[in-house]
C-alpha positions as CSV (number, residue, x, y, z in Angstrom):
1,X,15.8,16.3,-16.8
2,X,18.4,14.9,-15.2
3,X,17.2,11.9,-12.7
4,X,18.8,13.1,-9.3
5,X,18.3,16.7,-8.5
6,X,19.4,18.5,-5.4
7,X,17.3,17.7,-2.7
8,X,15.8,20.3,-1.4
9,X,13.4,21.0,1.8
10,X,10.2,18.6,1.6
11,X,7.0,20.7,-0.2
12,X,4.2,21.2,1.7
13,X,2.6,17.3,1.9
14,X,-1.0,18.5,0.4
15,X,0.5,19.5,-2.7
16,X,2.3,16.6,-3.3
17,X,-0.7,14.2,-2.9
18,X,-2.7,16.9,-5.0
19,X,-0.3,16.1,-8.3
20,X,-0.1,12.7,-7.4
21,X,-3.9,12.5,-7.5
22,X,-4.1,14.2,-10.5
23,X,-1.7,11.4,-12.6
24,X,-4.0,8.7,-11.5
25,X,-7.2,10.3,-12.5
26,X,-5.6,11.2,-16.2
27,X,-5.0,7.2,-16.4
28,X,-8.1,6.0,-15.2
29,X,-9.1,5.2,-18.5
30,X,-7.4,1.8,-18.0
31,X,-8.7,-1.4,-19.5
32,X,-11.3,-2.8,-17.4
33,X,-11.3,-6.4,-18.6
34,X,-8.8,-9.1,-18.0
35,X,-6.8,-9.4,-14.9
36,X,-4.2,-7.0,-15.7
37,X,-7.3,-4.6,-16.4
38,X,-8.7,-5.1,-12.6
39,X,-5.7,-5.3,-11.0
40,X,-4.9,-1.5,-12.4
41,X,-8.1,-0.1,-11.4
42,X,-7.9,-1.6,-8.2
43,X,-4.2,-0.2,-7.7
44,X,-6.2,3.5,-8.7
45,X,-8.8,3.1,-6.3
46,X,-6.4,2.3,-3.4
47,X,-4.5,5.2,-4.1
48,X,-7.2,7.5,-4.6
49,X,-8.7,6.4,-1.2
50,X,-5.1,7.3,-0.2
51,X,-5.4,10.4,-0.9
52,X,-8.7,11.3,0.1
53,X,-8.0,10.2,3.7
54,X,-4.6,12.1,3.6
55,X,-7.2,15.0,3.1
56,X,-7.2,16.4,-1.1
57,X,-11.0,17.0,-1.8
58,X,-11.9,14.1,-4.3
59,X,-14.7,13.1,-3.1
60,X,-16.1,12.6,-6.3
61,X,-13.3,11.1,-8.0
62,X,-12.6,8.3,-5.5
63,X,-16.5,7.8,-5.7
64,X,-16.1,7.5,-9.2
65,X,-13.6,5.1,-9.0
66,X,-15.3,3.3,-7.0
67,X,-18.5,2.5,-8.7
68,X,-15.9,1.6,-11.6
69,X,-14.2,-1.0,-9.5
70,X,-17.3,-2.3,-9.0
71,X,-18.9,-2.1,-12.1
72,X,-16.2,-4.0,-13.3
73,X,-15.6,-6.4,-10.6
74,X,-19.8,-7.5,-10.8
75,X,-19.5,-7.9,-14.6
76,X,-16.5,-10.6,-14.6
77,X,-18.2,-12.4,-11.6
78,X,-21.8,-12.5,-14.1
79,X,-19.2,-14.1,-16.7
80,X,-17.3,-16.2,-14.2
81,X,-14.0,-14.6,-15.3
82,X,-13.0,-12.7,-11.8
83,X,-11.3,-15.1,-9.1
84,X,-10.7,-12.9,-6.3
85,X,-7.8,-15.9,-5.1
86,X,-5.6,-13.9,-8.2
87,X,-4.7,-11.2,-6.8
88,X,-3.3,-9.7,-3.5
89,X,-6.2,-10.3,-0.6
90,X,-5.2,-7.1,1.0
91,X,-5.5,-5.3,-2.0
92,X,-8.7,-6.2,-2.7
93,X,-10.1,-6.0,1.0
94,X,-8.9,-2.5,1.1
95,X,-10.8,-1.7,-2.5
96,X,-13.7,-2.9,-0.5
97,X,-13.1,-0.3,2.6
98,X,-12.5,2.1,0.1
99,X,-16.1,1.3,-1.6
100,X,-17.6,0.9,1.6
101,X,-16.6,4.0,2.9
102,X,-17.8,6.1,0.2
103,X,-21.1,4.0,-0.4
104,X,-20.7,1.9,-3.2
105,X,-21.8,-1.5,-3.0
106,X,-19.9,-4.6,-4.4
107,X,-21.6,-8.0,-3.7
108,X,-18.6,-10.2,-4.9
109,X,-16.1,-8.6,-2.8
110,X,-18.7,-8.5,0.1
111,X,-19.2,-12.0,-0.6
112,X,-14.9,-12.1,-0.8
113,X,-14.9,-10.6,2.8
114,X,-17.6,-12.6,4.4
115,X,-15.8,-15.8,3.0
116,X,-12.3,-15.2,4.2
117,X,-13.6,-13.7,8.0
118,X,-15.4,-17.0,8.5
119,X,-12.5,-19.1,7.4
120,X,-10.2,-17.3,9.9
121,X,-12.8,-18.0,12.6
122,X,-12.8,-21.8,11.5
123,X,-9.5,-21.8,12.2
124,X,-7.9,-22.7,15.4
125,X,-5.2,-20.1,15.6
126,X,-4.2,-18.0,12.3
127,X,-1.2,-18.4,10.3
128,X,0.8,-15.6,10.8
129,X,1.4,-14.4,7.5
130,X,-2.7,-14.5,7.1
131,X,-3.0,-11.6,10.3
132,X,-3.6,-8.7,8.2
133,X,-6.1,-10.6,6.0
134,X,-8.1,-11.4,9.3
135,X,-7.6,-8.4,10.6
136,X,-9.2,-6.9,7.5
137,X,-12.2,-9.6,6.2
138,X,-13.3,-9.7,10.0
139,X,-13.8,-5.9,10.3
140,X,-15.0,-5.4,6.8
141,X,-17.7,-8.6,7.7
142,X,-18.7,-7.1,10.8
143,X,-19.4,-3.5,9.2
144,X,-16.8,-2.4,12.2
145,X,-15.0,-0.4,9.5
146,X,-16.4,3.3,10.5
147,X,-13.6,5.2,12.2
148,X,-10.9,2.6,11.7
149,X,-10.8,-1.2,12.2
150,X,-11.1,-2.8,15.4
151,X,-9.3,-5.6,16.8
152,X,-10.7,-9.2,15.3
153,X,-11.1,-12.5,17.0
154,X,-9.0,-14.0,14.9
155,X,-6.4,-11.9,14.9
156,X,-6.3,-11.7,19.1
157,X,-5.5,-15.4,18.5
158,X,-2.6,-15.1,15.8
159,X,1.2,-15.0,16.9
160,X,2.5,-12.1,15.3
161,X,5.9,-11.1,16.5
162,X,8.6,-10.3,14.0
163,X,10.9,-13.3,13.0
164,X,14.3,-12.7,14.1
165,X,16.3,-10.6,11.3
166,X,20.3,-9.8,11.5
167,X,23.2,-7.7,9.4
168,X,23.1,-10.7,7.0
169,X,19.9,-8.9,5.7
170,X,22.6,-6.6,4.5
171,X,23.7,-8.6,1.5
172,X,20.2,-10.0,0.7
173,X,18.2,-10.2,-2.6
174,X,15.4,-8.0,-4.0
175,X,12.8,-11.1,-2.7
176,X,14.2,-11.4,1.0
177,X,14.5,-7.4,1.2
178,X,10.7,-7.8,-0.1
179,X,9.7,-10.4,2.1
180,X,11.3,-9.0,5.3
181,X,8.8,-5.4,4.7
182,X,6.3,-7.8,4.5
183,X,6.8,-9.3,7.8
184,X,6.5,-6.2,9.3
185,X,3.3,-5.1,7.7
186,X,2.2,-8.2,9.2
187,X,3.5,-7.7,12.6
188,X,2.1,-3.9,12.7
189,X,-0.9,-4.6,11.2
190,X,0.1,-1.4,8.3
191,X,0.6,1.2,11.2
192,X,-1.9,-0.1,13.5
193,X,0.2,-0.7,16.7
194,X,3.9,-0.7,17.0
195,X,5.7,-4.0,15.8
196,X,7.2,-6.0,18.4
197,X,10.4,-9.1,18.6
198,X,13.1,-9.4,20.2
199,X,15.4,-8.0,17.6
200,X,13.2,-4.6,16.5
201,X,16.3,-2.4,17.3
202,X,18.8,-4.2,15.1
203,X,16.1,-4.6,12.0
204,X,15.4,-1.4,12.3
205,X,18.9,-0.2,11.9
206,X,19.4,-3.0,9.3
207,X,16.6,-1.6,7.2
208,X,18.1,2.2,7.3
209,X,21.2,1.3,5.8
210,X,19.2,-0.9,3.3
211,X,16.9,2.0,2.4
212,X,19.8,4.0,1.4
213,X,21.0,1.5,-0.8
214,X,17.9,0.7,-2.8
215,X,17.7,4.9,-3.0
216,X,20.7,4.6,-4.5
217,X,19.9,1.8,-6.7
218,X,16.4,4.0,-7.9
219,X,14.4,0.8,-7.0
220,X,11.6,3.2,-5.9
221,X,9.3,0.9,-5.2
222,X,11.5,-1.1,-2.8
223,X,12.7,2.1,-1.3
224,X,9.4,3.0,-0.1
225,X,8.5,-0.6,0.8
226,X,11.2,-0.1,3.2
227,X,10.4,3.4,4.3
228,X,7.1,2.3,5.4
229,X,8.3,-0.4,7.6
230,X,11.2,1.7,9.0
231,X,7.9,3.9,9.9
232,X,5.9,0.9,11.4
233,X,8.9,-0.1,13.4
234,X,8.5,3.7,14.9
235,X,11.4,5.1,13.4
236,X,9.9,7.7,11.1
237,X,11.4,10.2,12.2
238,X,15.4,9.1,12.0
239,X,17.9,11.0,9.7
240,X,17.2,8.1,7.1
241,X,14.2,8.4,6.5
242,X,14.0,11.9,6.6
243,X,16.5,11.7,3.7
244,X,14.9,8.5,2.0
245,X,11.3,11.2,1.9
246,X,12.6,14.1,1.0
247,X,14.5,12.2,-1.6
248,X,11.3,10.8,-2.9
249,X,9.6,14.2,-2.9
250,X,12.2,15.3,-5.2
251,X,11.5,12.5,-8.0
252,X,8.2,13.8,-8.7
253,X,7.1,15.2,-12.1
254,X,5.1,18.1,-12.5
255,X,2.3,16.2,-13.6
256,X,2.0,14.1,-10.2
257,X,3.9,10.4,-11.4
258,X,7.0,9.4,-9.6
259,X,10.1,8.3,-11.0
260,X,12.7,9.6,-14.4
261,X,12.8,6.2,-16.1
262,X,13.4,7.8,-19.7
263,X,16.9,5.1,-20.1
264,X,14.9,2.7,-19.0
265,X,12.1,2.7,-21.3
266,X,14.7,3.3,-24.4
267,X,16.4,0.4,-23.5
268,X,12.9,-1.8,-22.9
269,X,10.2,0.0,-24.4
270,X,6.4,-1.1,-22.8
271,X,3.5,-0.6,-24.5
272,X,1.7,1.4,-22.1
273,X,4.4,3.0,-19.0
274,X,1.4,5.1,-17.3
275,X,-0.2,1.4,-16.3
276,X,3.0,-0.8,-16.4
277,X,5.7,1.4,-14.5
278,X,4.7,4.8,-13.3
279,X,0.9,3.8,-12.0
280,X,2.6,0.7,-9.6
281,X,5.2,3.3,-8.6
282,X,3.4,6.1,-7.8
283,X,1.1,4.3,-6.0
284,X,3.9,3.1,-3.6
285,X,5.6,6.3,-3.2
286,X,2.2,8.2,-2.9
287,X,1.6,5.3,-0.1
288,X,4.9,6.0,1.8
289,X,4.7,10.1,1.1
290,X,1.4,9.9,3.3
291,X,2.7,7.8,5.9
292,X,5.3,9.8,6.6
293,X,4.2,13.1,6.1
294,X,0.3,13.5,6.9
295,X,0.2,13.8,10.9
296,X,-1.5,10.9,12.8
297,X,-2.0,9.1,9.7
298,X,-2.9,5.3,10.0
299,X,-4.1,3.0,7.4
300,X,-6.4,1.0,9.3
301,X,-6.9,3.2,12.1
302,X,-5.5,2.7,15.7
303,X,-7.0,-0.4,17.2
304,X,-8.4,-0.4,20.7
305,X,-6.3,-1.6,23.5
């Protein structure tokens, strides 16, 4: 199948998340040992709490997942193997949500939460790149997670405007492109309220014609890095993105993974592709699918003004 296909009008969202699902729960028999191991069944969990949220009926699945997580994450603290400082904070406070909100219990990334929230209210003002972190371990702390996260003290308290970005953005690496969707996760809190600095416009434009060219590229996962922060910046619904999703609709298999990397994987075979290209992938483009096409949808939840 060839990797580009005519580009067609977007499938009903639903279905697309369905198939998606369905690929993560065939490789949920990943390894649950080592930090590789956690770090995939971490990236399942956060996807499959995707879903749920975006509304398939898998209840039991994420639940499942979750007492896995768990399971997994209680057994490498008993051994003193799992430092929590290893992987991406936001990750992991979100596998906690996700636990949280379907009842499962997880003392070490309680203990993770509580830890970081008091930190941040140690702190005199918190650093900027830390916002989301606070904004997380805070809520999560303060079991103010029901219904969406609420504005944190620490977070009221961090300076968390966009940097200035210009057109030189344009002829930027892989890292700054990275970096700069970062920065606006940051500055939006994922979705939560509408990023703000004095440059948004021009970014935002920036990132469109950027978007396009990492489409073009097939660096999926970059693509819809950028698609969501196009989205944060309030832009979803501009002809570029509308492309960039439809696009990314299209690079769906039938079995629910993203992305026709068959020359790739000749060229560097891996020894397993489910866990160490398509899982990471799909993930990010289920991630941006449901920000863009599920109506209202926030990760966090809309904060109270």
């Amino acid at each position: 199948m060839q990797r580009v296909r005519e580009i067609a009008a977007a499938p009903g969202y639903l279905a697309t998340v369905e198939r998606a699902s369905s690929f993560l729960l065939s490789v949920r028999s990943a390894p649950d040992t080592g930090q590789s191991g956690l770090r995939c069944q971490f990236q399942l969990l956060f996807a499959l709490w995707l879903s749920g949220r975006a509304g398939v009926r898998c209840h039991k699945q994420v639940q499942s997942a979750a007492a896995a997580v768990s399971a997994s994450v209680t057994r490498a603290s008993k051994e003193a193997t799992f430092d929590p400082y290893k992987y991406d904070p936001k990750l992991l406070l979100l596998c906690y949500r996700a636990m949280r909100d379907y009842g499962v219990e997880c003392a070490p990334l309680k203990d993770f939460a509580r830890e970081l929230a008091a930190a941040f209210l140690r702190m005199p003002a918190v650093p900027r790149q830390l916002a989301v972190e606070a904004y997380l371990s805070e809520a999560l702390a303060n079991c103010e997670n029901q219904g969406g996260c609420k504005e944190s003290e620490s977070v009221s308290r961090a300076a968390i405007e966009l940097p200035c970005f210009d057109e030189r953005l344009l002829l930027a690496d892989r890292t700054t492109i990275e970096s700069v969707t970062r920065e606006v996760s940051i500055a939006s809190l994922f979705g939560s309220r509408v990023a703000s600095g004095e440059l948004t416009t021009q970014l935002s434009a920036v990132l469109q014609v950027i978007l396009l060219q990492k489409l073009q590229d097939y660096d999926l996962m970059l693509g819809a890095a950028l698609l969501r922060a196009i989205k944060c910046l309030g832009l979803g619904g501009c002809e570029e993105a509308r492309y960039a999703i439809a696009f990314l609709l299209s690079q769906q298999h039938m079995d629910g993974r993203f992305g026709y990397y068959a020359r790739e994987l000749r060229e560097v075979p891996l020894e397993n592709p489910d866990l160490d290209l398509y899982l990471p992938v799909t993930v990010s483009v289920l991630w941006a699918v449901v920000e863009m096409t599920v109506p209202g949808f926030c990760l966090l939840g809309r904060r109270s003004e």
